[in-house]
N, C-alpha and C positions, 0 to 999 in steps of 0.2 A: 504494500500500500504506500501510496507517495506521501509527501510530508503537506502538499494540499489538501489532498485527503482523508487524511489524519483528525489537520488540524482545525479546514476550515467549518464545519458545524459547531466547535467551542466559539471560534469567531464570530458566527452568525449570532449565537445566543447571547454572547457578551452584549455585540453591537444593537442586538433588542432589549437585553436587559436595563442597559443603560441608563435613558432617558427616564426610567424609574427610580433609578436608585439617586435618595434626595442627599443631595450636598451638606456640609457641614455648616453653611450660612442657613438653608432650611431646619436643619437640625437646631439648631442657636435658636432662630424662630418659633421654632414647634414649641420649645420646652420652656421658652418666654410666659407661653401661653397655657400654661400647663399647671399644674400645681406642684409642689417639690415632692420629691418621694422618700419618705421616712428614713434615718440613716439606718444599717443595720449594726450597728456601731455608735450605740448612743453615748459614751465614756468618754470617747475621743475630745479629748480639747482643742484649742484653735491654733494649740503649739505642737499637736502631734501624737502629746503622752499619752496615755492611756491609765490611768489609776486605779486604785485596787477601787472594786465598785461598792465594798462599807466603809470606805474612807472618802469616798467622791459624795456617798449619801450624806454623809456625817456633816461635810464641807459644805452641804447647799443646803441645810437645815442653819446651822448656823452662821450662813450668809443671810438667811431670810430674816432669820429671828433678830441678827445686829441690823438689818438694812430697812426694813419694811417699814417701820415708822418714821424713819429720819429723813428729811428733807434733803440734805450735804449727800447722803451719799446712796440716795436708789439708783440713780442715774448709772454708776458704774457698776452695782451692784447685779440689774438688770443684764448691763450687756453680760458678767460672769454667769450669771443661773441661764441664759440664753446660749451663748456663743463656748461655755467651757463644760458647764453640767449638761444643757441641752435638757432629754427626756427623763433623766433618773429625778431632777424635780417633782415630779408631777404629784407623788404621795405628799408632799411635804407641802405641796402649794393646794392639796384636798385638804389637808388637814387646816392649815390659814382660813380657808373657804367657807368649812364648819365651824368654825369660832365666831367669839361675837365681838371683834377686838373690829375697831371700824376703818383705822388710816390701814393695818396690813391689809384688811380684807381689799381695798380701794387696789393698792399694788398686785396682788396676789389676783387679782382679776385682769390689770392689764398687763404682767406678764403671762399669764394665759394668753391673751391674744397675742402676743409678740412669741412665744411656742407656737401656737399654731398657724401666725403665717410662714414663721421660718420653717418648720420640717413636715406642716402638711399634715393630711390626715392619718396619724400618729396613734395605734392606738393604746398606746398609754397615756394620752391625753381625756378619752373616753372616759375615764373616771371622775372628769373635773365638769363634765357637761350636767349631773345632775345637780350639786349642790350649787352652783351657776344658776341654774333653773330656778331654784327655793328662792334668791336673794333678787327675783326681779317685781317683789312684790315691796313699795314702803314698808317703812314700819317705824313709829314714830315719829315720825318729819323730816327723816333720815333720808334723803331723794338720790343721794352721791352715790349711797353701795350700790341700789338697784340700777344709777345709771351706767356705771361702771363693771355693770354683770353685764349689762345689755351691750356694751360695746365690745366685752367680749365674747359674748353666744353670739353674734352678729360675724364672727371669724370663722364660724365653723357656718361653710355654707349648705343649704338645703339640698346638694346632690350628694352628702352626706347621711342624707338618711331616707333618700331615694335607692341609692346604691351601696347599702351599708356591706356587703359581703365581699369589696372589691377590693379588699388588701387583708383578708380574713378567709376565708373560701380558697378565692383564687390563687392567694399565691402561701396557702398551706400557713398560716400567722397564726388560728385557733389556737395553736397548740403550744407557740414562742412566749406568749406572755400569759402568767396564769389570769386564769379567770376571765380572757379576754371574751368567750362567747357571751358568757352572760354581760361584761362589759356592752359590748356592741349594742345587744341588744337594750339595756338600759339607756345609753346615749341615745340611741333615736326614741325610746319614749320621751328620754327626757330634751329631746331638741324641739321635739311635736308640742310641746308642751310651752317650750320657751318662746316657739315662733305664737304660739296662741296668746300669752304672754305679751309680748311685744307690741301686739297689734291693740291688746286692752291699754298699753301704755301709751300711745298715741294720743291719746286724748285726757293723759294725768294731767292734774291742777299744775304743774311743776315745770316751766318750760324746759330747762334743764336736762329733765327727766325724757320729756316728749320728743328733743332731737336726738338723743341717744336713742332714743328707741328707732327713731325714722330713719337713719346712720346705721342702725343697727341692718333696719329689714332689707334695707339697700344693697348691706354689702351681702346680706346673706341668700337672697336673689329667692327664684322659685316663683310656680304659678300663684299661691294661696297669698303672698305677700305681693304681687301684684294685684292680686284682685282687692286685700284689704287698703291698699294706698289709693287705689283705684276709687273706692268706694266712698274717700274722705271727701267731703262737701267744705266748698271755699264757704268763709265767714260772711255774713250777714253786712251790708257795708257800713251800719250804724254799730256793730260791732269789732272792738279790738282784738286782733289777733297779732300775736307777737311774733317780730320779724324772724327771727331766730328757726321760729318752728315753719314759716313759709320757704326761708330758703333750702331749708332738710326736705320738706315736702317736694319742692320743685327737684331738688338734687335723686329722691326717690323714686318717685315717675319716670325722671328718666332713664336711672339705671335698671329700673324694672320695666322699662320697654311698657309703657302704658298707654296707648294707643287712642288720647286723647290730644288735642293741640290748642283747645280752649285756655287750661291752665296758664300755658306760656304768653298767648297771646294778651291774657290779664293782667299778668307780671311786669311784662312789656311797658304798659299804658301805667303801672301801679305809679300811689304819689308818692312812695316810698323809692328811694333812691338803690337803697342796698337791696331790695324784690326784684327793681327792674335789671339792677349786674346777676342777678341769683338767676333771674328769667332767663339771660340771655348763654350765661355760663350751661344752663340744664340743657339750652338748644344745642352748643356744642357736644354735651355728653351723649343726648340721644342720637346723633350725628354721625356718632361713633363705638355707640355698640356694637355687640358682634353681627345680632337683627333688628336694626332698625325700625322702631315704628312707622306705619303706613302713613302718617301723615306728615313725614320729613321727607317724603317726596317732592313734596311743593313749596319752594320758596318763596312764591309769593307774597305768602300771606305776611312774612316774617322779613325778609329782606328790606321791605320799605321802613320798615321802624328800626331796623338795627344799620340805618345807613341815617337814618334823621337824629342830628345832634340835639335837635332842642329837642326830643322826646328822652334821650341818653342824657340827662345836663351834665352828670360828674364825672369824676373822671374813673372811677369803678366800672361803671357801667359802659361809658366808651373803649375801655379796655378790655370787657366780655364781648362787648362788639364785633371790635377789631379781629378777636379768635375769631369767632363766629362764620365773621365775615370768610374769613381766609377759609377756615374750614371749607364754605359752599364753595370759593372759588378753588379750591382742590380736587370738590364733589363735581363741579359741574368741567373744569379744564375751560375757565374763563378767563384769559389774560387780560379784558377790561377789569374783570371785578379784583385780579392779582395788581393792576395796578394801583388801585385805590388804595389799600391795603398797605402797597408799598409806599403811597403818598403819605398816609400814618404816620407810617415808620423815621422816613427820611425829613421831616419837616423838625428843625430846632425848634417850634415851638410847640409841639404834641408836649403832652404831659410824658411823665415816664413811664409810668403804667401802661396807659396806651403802647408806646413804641416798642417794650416791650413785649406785650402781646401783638402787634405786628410782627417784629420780627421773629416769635416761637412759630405763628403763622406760617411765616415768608421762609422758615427751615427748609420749608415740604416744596417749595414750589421748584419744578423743573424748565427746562427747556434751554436750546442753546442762547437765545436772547438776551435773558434772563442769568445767566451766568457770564456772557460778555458786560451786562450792567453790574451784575456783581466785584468784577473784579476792574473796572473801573471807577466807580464807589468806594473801595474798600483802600485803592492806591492813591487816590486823590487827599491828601492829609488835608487839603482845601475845606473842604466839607464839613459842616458842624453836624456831628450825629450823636444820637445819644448812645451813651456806652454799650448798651445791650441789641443796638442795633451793628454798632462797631464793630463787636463781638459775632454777633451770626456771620457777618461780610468776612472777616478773615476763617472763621470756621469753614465755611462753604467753600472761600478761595484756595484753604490747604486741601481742602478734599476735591476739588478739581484738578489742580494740581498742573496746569497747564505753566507754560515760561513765563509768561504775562501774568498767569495766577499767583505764581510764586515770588517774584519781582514784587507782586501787593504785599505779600507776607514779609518782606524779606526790609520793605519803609520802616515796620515795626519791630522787627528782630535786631535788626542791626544798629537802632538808635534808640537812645533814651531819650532824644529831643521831642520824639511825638509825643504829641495831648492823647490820651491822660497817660503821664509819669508810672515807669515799673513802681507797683508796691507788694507786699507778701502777702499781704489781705486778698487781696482777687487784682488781675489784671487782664487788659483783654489780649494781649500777647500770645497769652496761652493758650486762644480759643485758634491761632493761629497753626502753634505747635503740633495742635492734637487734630486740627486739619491733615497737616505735614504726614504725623505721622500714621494716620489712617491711612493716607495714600501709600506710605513705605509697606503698609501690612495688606492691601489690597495692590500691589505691585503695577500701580498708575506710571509713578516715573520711570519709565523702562532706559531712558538716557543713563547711559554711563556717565558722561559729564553733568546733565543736570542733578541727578544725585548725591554727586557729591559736592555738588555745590549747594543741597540743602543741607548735608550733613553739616558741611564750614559752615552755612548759616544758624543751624541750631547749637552749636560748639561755639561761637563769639558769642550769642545770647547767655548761654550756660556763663560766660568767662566777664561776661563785660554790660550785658543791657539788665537782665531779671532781676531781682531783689537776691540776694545771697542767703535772707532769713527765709524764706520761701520754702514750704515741703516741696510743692512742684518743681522750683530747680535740681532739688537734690534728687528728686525722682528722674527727672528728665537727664541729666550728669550719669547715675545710674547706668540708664538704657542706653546711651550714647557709649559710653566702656565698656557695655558687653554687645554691643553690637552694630557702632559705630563705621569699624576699617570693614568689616562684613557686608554693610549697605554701601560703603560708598566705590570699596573697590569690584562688588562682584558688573562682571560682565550682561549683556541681553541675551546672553543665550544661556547661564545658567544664574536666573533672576533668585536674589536672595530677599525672603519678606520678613519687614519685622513680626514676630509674634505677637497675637494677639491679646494673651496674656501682660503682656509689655506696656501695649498701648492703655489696658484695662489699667493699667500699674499710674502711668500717668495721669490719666483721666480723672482716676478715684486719689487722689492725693489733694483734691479740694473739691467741697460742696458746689457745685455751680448752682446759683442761687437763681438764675433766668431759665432753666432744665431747658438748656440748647444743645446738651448731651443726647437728649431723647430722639431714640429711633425711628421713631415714628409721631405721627400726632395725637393719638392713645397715653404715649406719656409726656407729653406737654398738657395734656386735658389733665390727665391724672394731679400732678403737680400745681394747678390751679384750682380741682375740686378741693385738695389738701391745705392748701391756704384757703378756703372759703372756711373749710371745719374748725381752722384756730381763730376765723372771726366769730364763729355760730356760735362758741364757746365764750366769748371775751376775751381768749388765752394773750392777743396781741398788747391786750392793755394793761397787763401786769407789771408793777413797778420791781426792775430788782430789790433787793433784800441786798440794805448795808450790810458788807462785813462785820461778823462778829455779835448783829443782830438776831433776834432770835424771829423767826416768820412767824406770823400768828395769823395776818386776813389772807381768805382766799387759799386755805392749804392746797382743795381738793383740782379747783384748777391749777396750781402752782405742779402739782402730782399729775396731771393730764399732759400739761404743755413737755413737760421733760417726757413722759411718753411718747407722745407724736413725734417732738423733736427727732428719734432717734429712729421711730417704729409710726412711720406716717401709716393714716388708718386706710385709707384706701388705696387699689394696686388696680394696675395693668388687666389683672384676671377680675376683678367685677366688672369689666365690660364684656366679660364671656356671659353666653347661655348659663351653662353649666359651671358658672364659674371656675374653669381650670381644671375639672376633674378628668382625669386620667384616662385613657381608652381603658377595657380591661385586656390582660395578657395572659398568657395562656400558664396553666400551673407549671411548678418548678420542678425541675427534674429530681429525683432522688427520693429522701424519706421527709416529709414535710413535719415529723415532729421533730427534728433537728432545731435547737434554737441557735439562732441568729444574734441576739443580742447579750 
């Protein structure tokens, strides 16, 4: 037989299989949108070790017991029972739950929520969903524990107890952790129970009370809580309803896909300032579900009031606009309506909020046009922009990555004379860098000479423009020494890309406070319903605490906002159906009572 022969039907089948088999960018993707999958390996700390596990129990009992009540030091505390304890918590955070001690129970609840967005449905978490469920009833004027029960049963979502056998059954788990059947099973009584809960809270005396509940139903998705937000009738207009609970309501609806467009359109027109940015904010979220309600088909009805400024007067609401806006002209591939948008952005006298939300907008917008104005704009130091529009324009130009796009990158790298001045705090330099080097790890600059002439350009930034106090420099210095003479000397025929990893390294070495990192418009919407939730709450008007003083007003918000802070409440996956839940997989090979943990 000849080696055609042979070979060529592996060939044919490869060449068919192909076009199936999903890339590692689709991989990234999928599991964006996915939920995390429980470690099997719950001991594991964030340094590697692994500790004897009555020594790690012993460690997160008395981290809880010194931490839980002190204001100085939950903050760090949480990230350890999170990121080092992880799942052996969970006995010690049941037993907090059943006590009647009121500031741990507060903590002890939202670290439950912050367990279960990190490792997912867990079930050794399953034990903390009934006594969660008990404390969403008042009791004595005490409105904080049940709100803080409610914003953690709101983590575990409703395809939880739809599909409770799909990390139990299927992949042989009955048997890994004791007790877990009857677990399971008690967790979805007791979720059935909380969601029933929830919906009776919507209408508590306690406003407080009532957007945690409506934040709650939101993130925990499902038909029965769209039908009960569904069901809530707007206020009487000789009657007070407090702002607080309208923009939860509006933010609910839309994450529950509710298939009305009256609400927003009232919002819109309301005389209430902070209703009409809450209206217009919900249009974006519903925009961008995974299924969109039927009536975001039509922008008519909605377009002419989110382009009219005297119905937007503040500048809150011109700034949910301006998303808005951009949004439809993304939906619809409108380069009139992209350029308004961009008029926003580009004008020195838009407010900042505004320009901001144009230019999270203007991330997403494509086209070659549109990228020659980019990187004209961004080179012209002539131009007064505000920072966060600066900042997308050099992002956008390292990620084009063209002579001309990097020549714009390159005004800023290589002087400290442009407006605004390197500082260690945030500067927009860097939004340039992490252009640059996205294109090094997506192998855009295939020039041998142009490469290394961004490499010398990020090597004199490193040496001579960025602040020296700065983690980003020393991260950016970092990745340049191990991988520096690698990009700039390899050839086009065997193209070397930065790793991924690397750039992830950069990236995350400062908060970007305008989420211009976001991949998509899903999380720029996300990052904006997130600051709506630290207004719903009041958490923004909290005055620091002098040193050495002792905190007394406002504990239980002061205990929210360092939550949020670290463990923001909404994610990427409540704009899924099913919020993120898992396809199910086929059982595990071998003897399924082997424990795994």
């Amino acid at each position: 037989m000849t080696f055609r022969a042979r070979f060529l039907p592996a060939f044919l089948a490869c060449a068919l299989l192909a076009p199936v088999i999903p890339s590692a960018a689709d991989a990234e993707e999928r599991d964006r949108n996915l939920e995390p999958v429980p470690p099997k390996i719950v001991f594991a700390s964030r340094e590697g070790r692994r500790p004897d596990d009555k020594s790690s129990a012993e460690m997160a009992r008395k981290e809880i017991a010194r931490s839980f009540a002190s204001l100085g030091s939950i903050r760090l505390a949480r990230e350890r029972l999170v990121y080092r304890f992880g799942l052996i918590c969970a006995p010690h955070l049941e037993a907090v739950l059943l006590g009647d001690n009121v500031t741990p129970h507060w903590n002890a609840s939202l670290t439950v929520a912050a367990l279960r967005s990190t490792y997912g449905p867990a079930l050794e978490l399953n034990r903390l969903l009934p006594p969660l469920a008990k404390k969403l009833t008042p009791q004595a004027g005490d409105f904080h524990t049940p709100a803080f029960a409610a914003l953690a049963v709101g983590c575990f979502p409703w395809s939880q107890a739809m599909l409770p056998s799909h990390y139990a059954k299927m992949e042989g788990r009955y048997e890994a952790v004791p007790g877990s059947r009857r677990s399971v099973e008690r967790a979805i009584r007791a979720l059935t129970e909380a969601r029933a809960s929830l919906l009776r809270r919507v209408d508590d005396p306690q406003n407080f009370l009532r957007v945690s509940a409506l934040l709650a139903l939101a993130k925990m998705g499902g038909p029965k809580a769209r039908l009960g937000v569904a069901a809530m009738k707007p206020p009487p207009q000789n009657q007070f309803h407090p702002t607080e609970q309208r923009q939860a309501e509006l933010i609910a609806r839309a994450l529950l896909e509710v298939n009305e467009p009256k609400p927003y359109l009232t919002a819109l027109r309301d005389s209430d300032r902070r209703v009409r940015a809450a209206g217009a904010l919900a249009i974006s979220v519903a925009l961008l579900t995974e299924s969109p309600a039927g009536w975001t088909k039509n922008a008519d009805a909605f377009l002419p009031i989110l382009r009219n400024e005297a119905a937007l007067t503040q500048e809150d609401g011109r700034a949910e606009a301006a998303f808005a806006r951009g949004l439809y002209a993304l939906r619809a591939g409108d380069e009139k309506a992209w350029n308004a948008v961009w008029s926003l952005a580009k004008m020195h006298t838009s407010e900042d909020r505004v320009a901001e939300a144009a230019a999270q907008a203007l991330l997403f917008r494509r086209g070659a046009a549109w990228e020659k104005q980019v990187i004209e704009q961004a080179g012209n130091s002539r131009t007064l922009l505000k920072e966060p529009v600066l900042a997308m324009l050099l992002l956008r130009s390292g990620e084009i990555a063209t002579e001309k796009a990097i020549e714009a990158c390159e005004k800023y790298l290589k002087s400290k004379s442009q407006r605004p001045a390197p500082d260690y705090t945030w500067d927009p330099r860097w939004y340039a860098v992490v252009g640059l080097l996205r294109s090094l790890h997506e192998g855009r600059i295939k020039s041998k000479a142009l490469r290394a002439r961004v490499i010398a350009t990020l090597e004199r930034a490193v040496d001579k423009v960025l602040d020296k106090k700065s983690v980003f420099r020393d991260e950016l210095e970092a990745v340049l020494a191990a991988h520096g003479s690698l990009l700039a000397e390899a050839d086009e025929t065997s193209l070397y890309k930065l790793p991924l990893e690397d750039v992830h390294r950069v990236e995350r070495s400062f908060r970007c406070p305008c989420a211009l990192f976001s991949l998509d418009p899903v999380d720029a919407c996300v990052h904006r319903v997130n600051a709506l939730v630290h207004l719903m709450f009041g958490l923004d008007g909290i005055k620091p605490a002098k040193p050495g003083e002792p905190v007394t007003d406002k504990q239980p918000e002061r205990y929210l906002r360092h939550y949020l802070e670290e463990f923001p409440y909404f994610t990427r996956l409540d704009f899924r159906d099913d919020r993120g839940w898992r396809p199910r997989t086929p059982p595990p090979t071998g003897d399924p009572k082997v424990i795994d943990r």
